[in-house]
Residue, then its C-alpha position, 0 to 999 in steps of 0.5 A: x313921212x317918217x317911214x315907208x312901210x312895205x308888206x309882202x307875201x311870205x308864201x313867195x320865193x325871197x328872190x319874188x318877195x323882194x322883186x315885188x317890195x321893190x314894185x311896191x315902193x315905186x309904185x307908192x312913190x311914184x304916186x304920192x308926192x310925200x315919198x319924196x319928202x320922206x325920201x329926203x328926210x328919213x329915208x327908213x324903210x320897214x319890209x314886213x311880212x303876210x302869210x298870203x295874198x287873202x292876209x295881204x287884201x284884209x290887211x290894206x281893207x283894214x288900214x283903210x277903214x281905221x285911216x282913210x287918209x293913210x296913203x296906200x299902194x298895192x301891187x298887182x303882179x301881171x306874171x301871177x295874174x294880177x296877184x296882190x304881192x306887196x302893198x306899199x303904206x305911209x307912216x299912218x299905218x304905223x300901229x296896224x303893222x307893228x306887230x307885222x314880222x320882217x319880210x324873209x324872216x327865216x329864209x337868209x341869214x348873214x355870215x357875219x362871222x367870216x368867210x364859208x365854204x358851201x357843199x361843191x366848193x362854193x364860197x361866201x364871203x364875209x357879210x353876204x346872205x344865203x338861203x337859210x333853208x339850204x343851211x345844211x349844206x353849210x360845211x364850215x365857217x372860217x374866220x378871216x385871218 
């Protein structure tokens, strides 16, 4: 397998979108015995995002129809009432999720230019993400001397 692809649901906090990717993939490689052929090798990885869990349900009904052999697994989570949070496929979904975006697109984003002071004091430090929709209280961004 050349890649694992991972879908979450973008109407779900970041810090839930990537606890259930992970449920996700474990769930996937704990089922199909190709992920640990993948696992050594490729290894790549694709989170990608839906808007909600109706996008997430047509979606795998969708990769299904068009290959019933690709290899699947969903995650339902037993704190949301058995929601679909993320669904985990193999390399044959390739073409149905390429125009998929990339999980958590707009809610971090990195400073990679150096270390930052937040509003109250707080530091991030150099190459750490923060919540991009707490980018206001980005005071300033000091480049490591």
């Amino acid at each position: 397998m050349e890649k694992l692809f991972v879908v979450v649901r973008n109407d779900l906090e970041p810090g839930l979108q990537l606890a259930q990717a992970v449920h996700a993939a474990v769930k996937y490689a704990l089922s199909h015995e190709d992920a640990r052929r993948w696992h050594e090798e490729s290894n790549n990885v694709a989170v990608l995002q839906v808007p909600d869990e109706e996008a997430l349900r047509a979606l795998t009904q969708k990769v299904l129809i068009k290959d019933p052999g690709c290899l699947t697994a969903v995650f339902e989570e037993p704190d949301l009432e058995h929601q679909w949070t993320a669904a985990a496929f193999g390399s044959g979904a390739k073409k149905l999720l390429g125009s998929l975006p990339l999980a958590l697109r707009g809610h971090l984003q990195c400073c990679h230019a150096g270390a930052g002071v937040l509003e109250g004091g707080s530091e991030v430090q150099q190459g750490v993400c923060f919540d991009a929709r707490r980018v206001d209280d980005l005071k300033h961004i000091v480049a490591d001397s």
